[in-house]
C-alpha positions in Angstrom: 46.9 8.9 64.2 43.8 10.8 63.9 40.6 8.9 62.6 38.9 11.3 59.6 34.9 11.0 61.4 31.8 12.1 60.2 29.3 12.8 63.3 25.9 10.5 62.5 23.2 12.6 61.3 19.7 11.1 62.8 17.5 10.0 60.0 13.6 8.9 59.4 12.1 6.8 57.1 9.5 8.2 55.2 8.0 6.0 52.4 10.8 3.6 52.2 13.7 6.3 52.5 15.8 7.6 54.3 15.5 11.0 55.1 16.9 13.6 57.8 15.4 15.0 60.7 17.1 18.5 59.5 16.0 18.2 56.0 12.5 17.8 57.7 12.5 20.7 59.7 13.8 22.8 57.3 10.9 22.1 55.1 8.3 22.7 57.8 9.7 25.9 58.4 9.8 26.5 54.6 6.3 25.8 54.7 5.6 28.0 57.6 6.9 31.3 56.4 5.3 31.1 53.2 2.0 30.3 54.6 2.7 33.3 57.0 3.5 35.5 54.2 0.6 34.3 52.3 -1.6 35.4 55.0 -0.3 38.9 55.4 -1.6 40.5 52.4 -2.4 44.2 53.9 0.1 47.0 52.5 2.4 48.9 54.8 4.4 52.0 54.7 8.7 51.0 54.9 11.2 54.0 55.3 14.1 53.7 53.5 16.4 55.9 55.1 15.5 58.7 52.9 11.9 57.7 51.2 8.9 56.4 52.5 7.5 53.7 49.6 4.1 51.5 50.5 4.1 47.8 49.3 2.0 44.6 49.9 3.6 42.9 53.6 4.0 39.7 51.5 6.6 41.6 49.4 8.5 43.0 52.5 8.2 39.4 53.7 9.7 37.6 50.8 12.5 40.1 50.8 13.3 39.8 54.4 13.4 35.9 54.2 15.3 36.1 50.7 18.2 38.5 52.3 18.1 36.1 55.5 18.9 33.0 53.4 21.3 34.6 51.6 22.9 35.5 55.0 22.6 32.5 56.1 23.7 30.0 53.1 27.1 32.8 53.1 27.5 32.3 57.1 27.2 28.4 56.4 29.6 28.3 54.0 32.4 30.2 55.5 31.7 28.5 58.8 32.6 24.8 56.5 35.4 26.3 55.1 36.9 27.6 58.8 36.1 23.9 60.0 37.9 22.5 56.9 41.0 24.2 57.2 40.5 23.6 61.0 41.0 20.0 60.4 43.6 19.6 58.2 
C-alpha cells in the first residue's frame, strides 16, 4: 500500500517562527530585481516588430519580470497538476 508523503521542506527560525529557506530566497531575489530596476533609470529605444517606441529601462524591466512571473506561476501550476494526477 502506498504511503501519501510530503518531502520535508528545510525551515529557519526567524524571530520565533518558522519560516522557509525558499520563501527566503524568493524574497531576496524579490528585493534584488527591484533594486536593479530602481537603479536603471536611463531611457532606451525597444523595437516592436513593426515600431520603435523609447521608454524609461525601469518600465521595460518591470514588464519583463511581470511577463516572467506570470510564465512562471502558469508553468508551476500545470507542473502540480501533472504531479497530482501523476499520483493518484
Amino acid at each position: 500500500m502506498a504511503q501519501n508523503t510530503r518531502p520535508q521542506h528545510s525551515t529557519l527560525t526567524v524571530k520565533g517562527r518558522a519560516v522557509r529557506i525558499r520563501t527566503i530566497g524568493v524574497g531576496v531575489l524579490a528585493v534584488l530585481a527591484i533594486w536593479f530596476i530602481a537603479a536603471n533609470t536611463g531611457s532606451v529605444s525597444v523595437k516592436l516588430w513593426v515600431p520603435t517606441v523609447t521608454l524609461p529601462l525601469w518600465a521595460v524591466l518591470t514588464v519583463t519580470l511581470l511577463v516572467g512571473m506570470v510564465i512562471g506561476f502558469f508553468l508551476a501550476r500545470r507542473r502540480s497538476r501533472r504531479d497530482a494526477t501523476r499520483n493518484r
